[in-house]
N, C-alpha and C positions, 0 to 999 in steps of 0.2 A: 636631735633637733639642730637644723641649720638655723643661724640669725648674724648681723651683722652688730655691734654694737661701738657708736661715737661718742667722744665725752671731749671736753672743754681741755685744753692742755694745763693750765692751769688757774686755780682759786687762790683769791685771797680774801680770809673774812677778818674782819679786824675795825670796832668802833674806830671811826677818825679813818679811815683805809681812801676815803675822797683823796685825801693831802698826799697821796703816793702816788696820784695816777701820771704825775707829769716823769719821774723816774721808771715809771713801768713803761710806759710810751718811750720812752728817751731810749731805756733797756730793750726795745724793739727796733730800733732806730728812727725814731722819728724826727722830724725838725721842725714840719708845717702841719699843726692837725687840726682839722674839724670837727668843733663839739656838736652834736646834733642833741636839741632837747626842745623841751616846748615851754609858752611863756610862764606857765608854773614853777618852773624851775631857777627860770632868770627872777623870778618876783620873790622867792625865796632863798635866794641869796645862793644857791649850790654852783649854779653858770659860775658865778663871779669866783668862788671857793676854787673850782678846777683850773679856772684861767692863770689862777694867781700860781697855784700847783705847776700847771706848764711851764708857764713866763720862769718860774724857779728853775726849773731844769732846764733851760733854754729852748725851749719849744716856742715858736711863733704860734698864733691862732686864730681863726673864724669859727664864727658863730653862727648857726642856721637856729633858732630858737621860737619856731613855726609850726613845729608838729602837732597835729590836731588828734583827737581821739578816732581809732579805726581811718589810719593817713591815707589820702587819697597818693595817686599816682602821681597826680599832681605836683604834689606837697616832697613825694621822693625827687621828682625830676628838678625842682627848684632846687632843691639842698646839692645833690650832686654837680648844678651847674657852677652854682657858688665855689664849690670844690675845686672844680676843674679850674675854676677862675684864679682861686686861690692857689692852685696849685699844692693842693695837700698830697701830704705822699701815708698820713693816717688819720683813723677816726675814733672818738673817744663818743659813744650813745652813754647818754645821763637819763634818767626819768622813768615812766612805765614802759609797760612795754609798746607802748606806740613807738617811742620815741627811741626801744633800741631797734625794735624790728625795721625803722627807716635808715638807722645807722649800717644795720648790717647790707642794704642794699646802695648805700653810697659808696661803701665801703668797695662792692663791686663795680658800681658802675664808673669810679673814679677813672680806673686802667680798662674799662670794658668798651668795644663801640657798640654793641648787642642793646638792641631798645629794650628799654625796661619790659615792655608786653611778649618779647622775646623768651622770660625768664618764667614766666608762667609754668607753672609743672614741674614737674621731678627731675633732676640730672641736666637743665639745660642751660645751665651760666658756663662759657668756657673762656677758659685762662685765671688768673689769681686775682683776689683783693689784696687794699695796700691793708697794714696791721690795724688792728683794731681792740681795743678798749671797751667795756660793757660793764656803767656801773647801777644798775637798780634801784629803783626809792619806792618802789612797791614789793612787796611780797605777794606773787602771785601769780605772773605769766612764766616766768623762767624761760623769758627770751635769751636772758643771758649766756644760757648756755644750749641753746640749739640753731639746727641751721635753717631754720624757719623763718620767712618773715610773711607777715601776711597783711595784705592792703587794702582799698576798696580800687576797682576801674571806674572810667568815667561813666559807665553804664548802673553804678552802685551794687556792684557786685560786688563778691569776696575773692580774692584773688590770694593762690599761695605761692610764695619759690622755696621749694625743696632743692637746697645746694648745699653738699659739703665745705664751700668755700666760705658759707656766711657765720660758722662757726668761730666764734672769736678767738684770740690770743690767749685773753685773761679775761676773765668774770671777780668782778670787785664785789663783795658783801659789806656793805660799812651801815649797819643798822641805826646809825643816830641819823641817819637821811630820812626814816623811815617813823620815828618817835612824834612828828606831830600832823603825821595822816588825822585826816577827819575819818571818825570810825565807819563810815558807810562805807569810803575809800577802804579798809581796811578789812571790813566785810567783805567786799564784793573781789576784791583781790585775793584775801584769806579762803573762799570758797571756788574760786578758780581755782587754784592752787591744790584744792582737797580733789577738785574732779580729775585734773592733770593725772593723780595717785591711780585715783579708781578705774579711769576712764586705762589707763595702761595697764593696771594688771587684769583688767578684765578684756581686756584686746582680741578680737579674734584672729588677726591678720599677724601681725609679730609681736606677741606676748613671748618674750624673753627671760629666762633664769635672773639676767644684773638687771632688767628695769624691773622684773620683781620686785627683789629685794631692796633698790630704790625706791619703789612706787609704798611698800610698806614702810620703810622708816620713815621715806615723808607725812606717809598720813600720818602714824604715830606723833612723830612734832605739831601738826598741823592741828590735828584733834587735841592734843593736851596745852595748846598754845593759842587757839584760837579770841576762846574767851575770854584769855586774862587778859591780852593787848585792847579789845576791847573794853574791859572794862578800866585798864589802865595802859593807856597808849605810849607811858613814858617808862614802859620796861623795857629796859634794857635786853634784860637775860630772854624775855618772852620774844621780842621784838627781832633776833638774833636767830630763835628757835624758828620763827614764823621764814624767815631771808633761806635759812639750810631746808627748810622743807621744801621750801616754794623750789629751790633751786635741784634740789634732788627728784623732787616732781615731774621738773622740767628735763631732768636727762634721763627720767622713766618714759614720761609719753614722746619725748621726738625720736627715742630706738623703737618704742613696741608700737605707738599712731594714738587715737583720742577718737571720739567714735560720737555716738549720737545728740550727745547734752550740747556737746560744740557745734553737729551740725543744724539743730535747731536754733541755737544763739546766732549761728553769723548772718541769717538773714534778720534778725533784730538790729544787730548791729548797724550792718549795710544800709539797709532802707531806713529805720529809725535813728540812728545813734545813739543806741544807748549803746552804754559802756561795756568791753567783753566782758569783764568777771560779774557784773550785772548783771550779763543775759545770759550767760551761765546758771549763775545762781534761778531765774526764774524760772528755769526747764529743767532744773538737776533734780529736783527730788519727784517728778511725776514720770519721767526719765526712768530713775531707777526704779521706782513704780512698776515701769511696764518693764522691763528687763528682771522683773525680780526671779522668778520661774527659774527662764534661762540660765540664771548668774546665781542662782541660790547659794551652790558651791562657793562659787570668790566672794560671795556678800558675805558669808559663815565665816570664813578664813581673814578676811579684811574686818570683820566684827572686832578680833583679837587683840587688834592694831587701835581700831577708835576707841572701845571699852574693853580697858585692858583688866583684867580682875575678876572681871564679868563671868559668871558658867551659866551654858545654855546645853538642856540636856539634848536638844537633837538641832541638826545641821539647821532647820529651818526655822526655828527660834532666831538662833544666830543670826540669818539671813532679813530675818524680818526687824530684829532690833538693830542691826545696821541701818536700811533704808531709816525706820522710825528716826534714830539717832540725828541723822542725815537734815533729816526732816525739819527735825528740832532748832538746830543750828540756824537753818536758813529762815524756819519761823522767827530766829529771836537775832536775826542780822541786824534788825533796824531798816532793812532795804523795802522800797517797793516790788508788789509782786504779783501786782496785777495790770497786763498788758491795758488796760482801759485808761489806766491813769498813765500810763508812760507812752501818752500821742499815739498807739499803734491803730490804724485804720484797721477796724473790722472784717470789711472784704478785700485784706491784704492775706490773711490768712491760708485762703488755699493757697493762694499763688507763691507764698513759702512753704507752704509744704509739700507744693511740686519742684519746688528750687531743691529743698532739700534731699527730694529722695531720687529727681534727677541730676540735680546738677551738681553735687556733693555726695556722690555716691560712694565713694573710697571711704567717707567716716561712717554711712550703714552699712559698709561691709564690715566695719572693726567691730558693730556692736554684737554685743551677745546675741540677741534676736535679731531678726528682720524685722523693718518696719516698713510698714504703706503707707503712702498719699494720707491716708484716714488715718492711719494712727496717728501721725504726724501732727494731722489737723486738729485732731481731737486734744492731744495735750496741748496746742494752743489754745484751743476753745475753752478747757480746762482751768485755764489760768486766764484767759481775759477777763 
C-alpha cells in the first residue's frame, strides 16, 4: 500500500492552555499577530483572554472578529487586508471551525500575491504562510489540525484549498472553552466529529493503516463521550475526551478524504446556512443507510469501537447495529432534522443533488458505493 500521511507538528492539550498562546506565538517568532475569530468569541470573553496572553509575551495585535458561519470569500479577503495593514507577520484562529479555516487562509495570503480564487483545488498555493496558532472552542471540525480550509464563493458555492501550507504550527486543546456550548452546538459538532471517523476509515480513495487507527480511537472517545457532555456540559474529563476525538478524527479524514454525508451537507450549507456539523448530522444516518451493503465490513469492524462489549454472531449483525446505534445518537441530538423546518426550498433539491454528484465528485468517489442524481435526491426527499 502506497499513502502519504501529514499530521500537525505539534499539540498542546491542557485546561487553561488559551493563557499560553501568547508564548507559543512568541516561541515561533512572532511580534504583530492577527486573531481571527467571530463575534461569539469577542462576546464571551475568550478574544479579550488571548489579547491579554499576547500583550504578556509581547506580542502586538489585531483583531478580525467577523467571521460568519460557512465564511464567504468575502469575509477571508477582509481579514487578510487588515493583516496586510497591520502588517502581521502571524495568525492565532480562535472559535469553530469557521473561524479557523479563514485563519488558515490569511495566514497564506498575508505573504501571497495569488487571489484567493487562485487557491481553489489541490496543490495550488505557492510560497509559505507566516506561523500560525489554532485554538478550538468546538469539538468537532478538526480544522485544527488539517490543511483544509473550506468557504463559500460569491456564487454560494462550496469552495476547497487543499495546501500543505495551511497546516498549523500548533493545534491548542484547552476544553474549558468548550464547557458552556449550548448542547445543540455540542451535538451537531459532537456528530461531525463521529462522521470525520467513519467517513475516513470507510474511504475508498486513501484509506490508510494511521488514519485507521486514528479514525477508530476517535470514534471510540467520541461514542463513550458524546452523551455525557450532553447531558452535562460542565465535564471536564468528558469535554477533554470529546476535543482528542474530534482532533484525531481530523488527522483521520484530511490523510484518507471524507466522502458522501459531507458531500450532501455542503450544499445545505452553501445555499441554506445551516451549520456544517448540522447538515452533517441530517444526511448521516440515511447516508449510512444506503452505503450499508457496500460497508458492511467497516460498519462490523467500527461497531467494536461504538459498542464496545457488544457480541454479534455474524458480521452483519455488527454492521446493522452500527448504522442502528448511529441512528440513535442523532435521533436523541436535540437537533432539527427535517429539511422543511430549516428554510430549505423544495425545488432546490434536485439541483443539489446534481451539484453533488457533479460538482463534488471527489467525495463520491471516496464513498463506499456509488451514488446518482436519484439516490442523492432521494435521501434529501427522505429527510424533507
Amino acid at each position: 500500500m502506497n499513502y502519504e500521511f501529514r499530521s500537525v507538528p505539534r499539540v498542546v492539550c491542557e485546561a487553561g492552555a488559551l493563557s499560553s498562546v501568547g508564548t507559543l506565538l512568541a516561541g515561533l517568532g512572532a511580534q504583530r499577530v492577527m486573531l481571527v475569530c467571530d463575534p461569539g468569541i469577542v462576546a464571551l470573553g475568550f478574544a479579550a483572554q488571548a489579547r491579554t496572553a499576547l500583550a504578556a509575551a509581547g506580542c502586538a495585535v489585531t483583531v478580525y472578529d467577523q467571521v460568519v458561519p460557512d465564511p464567504s470569500a468575502t469575509v477571508v479577503k477582509q481579514a487578510a487586508e487588515q493583516a496586510r495593514s497591520f502588517q502581521a507577520d502571524a495568525v492565532l484562529g480562535l472559535g469553530g471551525g469557521s473561524s479557523l479555516d479563514a485563519a488558515k487562509l490569511v495566514a497564506l495570503l498575508i505573504r501571497s500575491e495569488q487571489p484567493l480564487e487562485d487557491l481553489y483545488g489541490t496543490d495550488k498555493a505557492l510560497g509559505q504562510r507566516v506561523p500560525l496558532v489554532l485554538v478550538p472552542t468546538t469539538a468537532g471540525t478538526g480544522s485544527e489540525v488539517t490543511w483544509v480550509s473550506v468557504i463559500t464563493d460569491e456564487q454560494q458555492r462550496k469552495q476547497a484549498v487543499y495546501s500543505p501550507q495551511l497546516m498549523p504550527d500548533i493545534a491548542v486543546l484547552d476544553p474549558e472553552l468548550t464547557l458552556g456550548l449550548p448542547p445543540k452546538v455540542t451535538a451537531a459538532t459532537g456528530l461531525d466529529a463521529m462522521v470525520h471517523a467513519i467517513e475516513a476509515y470507510t474511504s475508498r480513495t486513501r484509506k490508510n493503516p494511521i488514519a485507521d487507527g486514528l479514525a477508530t480511537a476517535a470514534l471510540a472517545l467520541l461514542g463513550a463521550n458524546l452523551r455525557k457532555v450532553l447531558a452535562d456540559g460542565r465535564d471536564v474529563a468528558a469535554r477533554t475526551a470529546m476535543l482528542q476525538g474530534s482532533l484525531m478524527a481530523g488527522m483521520a479524514f484530511v490523510n484518507a478524504s471524507v466522502a458522501a454525508i459531507h458531500g450532501l451537507a455542503y450544499p445545505l450549507g452553501a445555499r441554506f446556512h445551516i451549520p456544517h456539523g448540522h447538515a452533517n448530522a441530517l444526511v448521516m444516518a440515511p447516508v449510512l443507510r444506503f452505503n450499508l451493503h457496500a460497508a458492511q465490513r467497516q460498519y462490523a469492524e467500527l461497531a467494536a469501537y461504538l459498542l464496545p462489549g457488544e457480541h454479534f454472531e455474524h458480521e452483519a449483525h455488527a454492521a446493522l447495529a452500527f448504522v442502528q446505534a448511529i441512528e440513535a445518537l442523532v435521533a436523541d441530538s436535540g437537533l432539527e432534522l427535517r429539511l422543511s423546518n430549516l428554510g430549505v426550498d423544495e425545488a432546490a433539491l434536485p439541483l443539489m443533488a446534481t451539484e453533488v454528484v457533479v460538482g463534488i465528485r471527489r467525495l463520491i468517489d471516496s464513498n463506499p458505493t456509488d451514488m446518482t442524481e436519484h439516490d442523492v435526491e432521494a435521501i434529501y426527499r427522505g429527510i424533507y
